[in-house]
N, C-alpha and C positions, 0 to 999 in steps of 0.2 A: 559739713555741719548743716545742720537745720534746726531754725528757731521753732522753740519751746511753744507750746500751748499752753502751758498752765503756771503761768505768773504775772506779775504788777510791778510796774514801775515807779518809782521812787525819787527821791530828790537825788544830787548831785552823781546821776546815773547808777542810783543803785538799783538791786531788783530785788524782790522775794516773790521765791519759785514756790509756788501753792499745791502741786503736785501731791507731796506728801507731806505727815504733821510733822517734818523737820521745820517746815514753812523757812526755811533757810534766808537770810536778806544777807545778798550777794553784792560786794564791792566789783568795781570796773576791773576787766583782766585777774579774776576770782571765780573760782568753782564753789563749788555747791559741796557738801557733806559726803553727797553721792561720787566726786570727784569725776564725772565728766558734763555736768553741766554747766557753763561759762558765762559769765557776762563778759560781753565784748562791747562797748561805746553805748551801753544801758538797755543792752537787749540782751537777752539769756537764749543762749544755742546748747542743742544737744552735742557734743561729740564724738558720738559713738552713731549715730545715724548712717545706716547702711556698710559698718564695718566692724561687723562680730566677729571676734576674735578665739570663738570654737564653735564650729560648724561638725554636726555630726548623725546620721540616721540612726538611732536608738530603736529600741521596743517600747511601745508605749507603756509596758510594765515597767519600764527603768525614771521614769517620773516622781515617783510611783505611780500609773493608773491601775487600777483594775477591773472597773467597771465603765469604763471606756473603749472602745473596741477593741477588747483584748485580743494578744497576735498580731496588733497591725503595728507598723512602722512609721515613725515620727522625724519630720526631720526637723533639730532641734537645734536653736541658734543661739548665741550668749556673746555677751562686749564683758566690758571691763567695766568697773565699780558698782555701788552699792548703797542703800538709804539707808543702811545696819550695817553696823562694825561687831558680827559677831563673833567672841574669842575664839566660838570652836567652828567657823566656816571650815568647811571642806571644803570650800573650792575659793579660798582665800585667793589665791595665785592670780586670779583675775580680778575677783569682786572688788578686793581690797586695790586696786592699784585707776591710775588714770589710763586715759588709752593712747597717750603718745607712748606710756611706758613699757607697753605689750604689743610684739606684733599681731596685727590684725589681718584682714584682707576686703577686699572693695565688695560686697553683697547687694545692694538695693533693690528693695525687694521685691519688684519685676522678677530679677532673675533669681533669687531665694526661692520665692513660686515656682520657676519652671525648673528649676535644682529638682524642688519635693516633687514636682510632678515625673521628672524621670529617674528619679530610684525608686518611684512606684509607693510614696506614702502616702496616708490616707489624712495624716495632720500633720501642720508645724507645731511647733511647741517652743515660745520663747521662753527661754530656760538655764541652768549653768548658774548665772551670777542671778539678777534679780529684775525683769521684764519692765518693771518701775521704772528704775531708770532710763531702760532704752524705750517708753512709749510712745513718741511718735514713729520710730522706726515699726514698732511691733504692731502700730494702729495701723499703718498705712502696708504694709505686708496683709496683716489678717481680713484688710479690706479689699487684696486683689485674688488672695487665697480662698476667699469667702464667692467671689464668681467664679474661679475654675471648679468650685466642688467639694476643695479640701477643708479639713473640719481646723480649727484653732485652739490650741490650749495653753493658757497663760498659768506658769509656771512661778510662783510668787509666795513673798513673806507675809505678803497681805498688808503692808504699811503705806495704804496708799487713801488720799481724801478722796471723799465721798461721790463728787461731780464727776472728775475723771475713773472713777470704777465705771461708774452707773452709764459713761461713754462706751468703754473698753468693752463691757457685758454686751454692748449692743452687736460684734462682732466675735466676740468668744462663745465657745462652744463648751468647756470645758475648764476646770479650773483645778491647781492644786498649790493647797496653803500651808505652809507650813506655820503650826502652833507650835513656840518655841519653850513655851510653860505657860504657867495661868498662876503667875504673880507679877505685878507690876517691879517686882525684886529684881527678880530675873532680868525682866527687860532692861530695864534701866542699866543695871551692873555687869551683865554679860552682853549683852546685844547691843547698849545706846540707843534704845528706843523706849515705846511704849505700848501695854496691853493694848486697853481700851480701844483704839484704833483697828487693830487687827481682831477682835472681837464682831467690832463696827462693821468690818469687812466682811465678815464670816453672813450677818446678819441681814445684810442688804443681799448678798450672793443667794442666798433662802429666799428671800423680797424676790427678786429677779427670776428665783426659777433657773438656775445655770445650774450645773451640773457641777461639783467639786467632791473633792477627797483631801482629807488632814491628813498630814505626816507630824509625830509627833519623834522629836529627835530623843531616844530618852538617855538621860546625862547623870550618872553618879554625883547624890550629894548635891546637885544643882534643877533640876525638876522632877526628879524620881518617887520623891514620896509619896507614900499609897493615899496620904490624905489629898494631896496635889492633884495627884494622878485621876480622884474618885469626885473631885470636885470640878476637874475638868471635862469628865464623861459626863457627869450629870450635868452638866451646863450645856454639853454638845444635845446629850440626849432629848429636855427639854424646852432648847431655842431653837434647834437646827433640825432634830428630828430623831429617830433612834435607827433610820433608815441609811446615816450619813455614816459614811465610811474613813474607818480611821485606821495608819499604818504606826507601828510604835517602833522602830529603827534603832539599831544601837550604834553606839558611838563610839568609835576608836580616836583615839588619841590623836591629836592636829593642831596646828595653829600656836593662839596663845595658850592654848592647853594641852599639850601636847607631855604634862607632867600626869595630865589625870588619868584613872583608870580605863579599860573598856567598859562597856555597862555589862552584870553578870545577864546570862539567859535565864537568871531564875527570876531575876527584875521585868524583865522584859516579858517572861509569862506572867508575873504577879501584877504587870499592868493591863495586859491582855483580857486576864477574869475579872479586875475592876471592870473596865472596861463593859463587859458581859455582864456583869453583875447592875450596873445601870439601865440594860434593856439594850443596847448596840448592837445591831445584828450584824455586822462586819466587821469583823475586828480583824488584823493582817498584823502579822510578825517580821521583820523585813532586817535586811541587811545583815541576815544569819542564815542559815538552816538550821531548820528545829523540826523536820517531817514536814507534816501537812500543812503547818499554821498558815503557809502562804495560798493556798485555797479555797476557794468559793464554795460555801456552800448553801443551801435552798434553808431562810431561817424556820420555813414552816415544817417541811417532811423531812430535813437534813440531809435530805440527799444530794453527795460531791457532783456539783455542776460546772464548776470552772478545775483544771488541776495545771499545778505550775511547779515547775522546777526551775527557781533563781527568778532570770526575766523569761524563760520561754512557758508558752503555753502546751502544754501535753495532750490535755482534752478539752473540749468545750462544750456542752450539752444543755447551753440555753438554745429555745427555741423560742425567735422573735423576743427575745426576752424574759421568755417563762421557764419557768421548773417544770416538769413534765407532769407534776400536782394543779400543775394552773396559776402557781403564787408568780406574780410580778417581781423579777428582780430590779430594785432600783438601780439605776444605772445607765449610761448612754451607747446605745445597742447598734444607733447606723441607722 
């Protein structure tokens, strides 16, 4: 275990962990919401530090990235629990649980580093459950990562305060947020959180100059509406830029939701041309096949510059970045 960086001490040994706007105030021999953060005799330990409990070399298209250096390989690390209890997690199996309650393995991340370095990736990516909770592990890896070479990508709900972002950024190369609707409804009633935070996040990430991409989960009945949907492009469009690249993923059936339907592909294209219809010049269709929609192309001359099938890359014809027009693609090139 390793003590916390970001909490206050309290009377009769209690703590509130500041991390995220849980602001959690933790009893002695009590976890945190996130369920591995501990107080122990009135000091809060992480316990998931340097023992992720899914270790894996991905595509950095399985992030989702796309405009991160596509084709290259990630190796991507995940523990157990979570600052969100969302009913349709996918990857419930971990987030949702403590980490005495999953087996794990000993990682610290000296050797995480020299792991990514010999299967040949070009970034880690903490990822799987939610980077939040495990950030002193993910800070003190991306700081050793960050002198061999390899790039960082923080993998996140984005529900995290402001201080510790504004830290994290300073070692992150890349970032992917997952916007889970854009009504505080939602958050509240399906997730146990809150917008505005993750909003906040989005906005300081722009501040910062880091590189990020939204994945928006989209969910039958629960964020899909076109007004939703039109109100959330145009807010991206606006604050973040129309540059900023957004993936709309369907959702199959999981978790506490596992009664709901999948999302139709006709939803999933009807958010896609909102989307487009706001001014977005990336818009990405993801966790289907539907032809091209998972492809890059030049927003000036339209000409297909990245082509993908699933996670692999087919072709690539940026050059240094460019479209062969000269237009800049936004994105993090290497």
């Amino acid at each position: 275990m390793e003590e916390a960086k970001y909490y206050n001490s309290l009377k009769d040994k209690k703590v509130q962990c500041v991390l995220c706007p849980n602001f959690c105030v933790i009893g002695e021999n009590r976890y945190g919401s996130c369920g591995v953060r501990l107080n122990k005799d009135g000091k809060l330990y992480s316990m998931v530090y340097g023992k992720p409990c899914a270790v894996n070399v991905d595509p950095i298209e399985k992030k989702p990235q796309f405009h991160f250096l596509p084709g290259s390989s990630s190796y991507s690390i995940g523990t157990a629990g979570c600052n969100l209890h969302c009913k349709f997690c996918q990857n419930w199996d971990i987030s949702q649980f403590k980490q005495e309650d999953i087996p794990c393995i000993e990682l610290p991340p000296r050797k995480a580093v020299d792991e990514a370095m010999r299967y040949g990736c070009k970034s880690i990516a903490y990822t799987y459950n939610d980077p939040i909770v495990f950030y002193e592990y993910a800070l003190d890896t991306a700081k050793l990562a960050r002198k061999k070479g390899l790039k960082n990508i923080f993998v996140t709900n984005g529900f995290l305060n402001p201080k510790p972002l504004r830290e994290i950024c300073k070692y992150m190369d890349g970032f992917h947020v997952d916007l889970k609707g854009f009504t505080e409804k939602t958050y509240q009633e399906i997730c146990g959180g809150k917008l505005k935070p993750i909003l906040e996040t989005l906005k300081i990430l722009k501040e910062e100059k880091k590189w990020f991409e939204i994945i928006h989960l989209t969910i039958p009945k629960i964020n899909d509406s076109p007004k939703e949907v039109k109100e959330m492009c145009g807010w991206i469009a606006k604050e973040l830029g129309k540059d900023t690249v957004i993936h709309f993923s369907k959702f199959f059936p999981c978790y506490k939701m596992s009664d709901y339907p999948p999302t139709p592909e006709k939803t999933l294209l009807k958010a896609g041309k909102i989307a487009k219809s706001c001014g977005l010049n990336y818009v990405y269709i993801g966790n289907v096949h539907l032809g091209n929609l998972e492809n890059t192309y030049c927003p000036k001359c339209k000409k297909l510059l990245i082509e993908r099938v699933g996670f692999e890359v087919i072709s690539n014809n940026l050059v240094k970045g460019k479209c062969s027009c000269g237009n800049k693609i936004a994105g993090f090139w290497g």
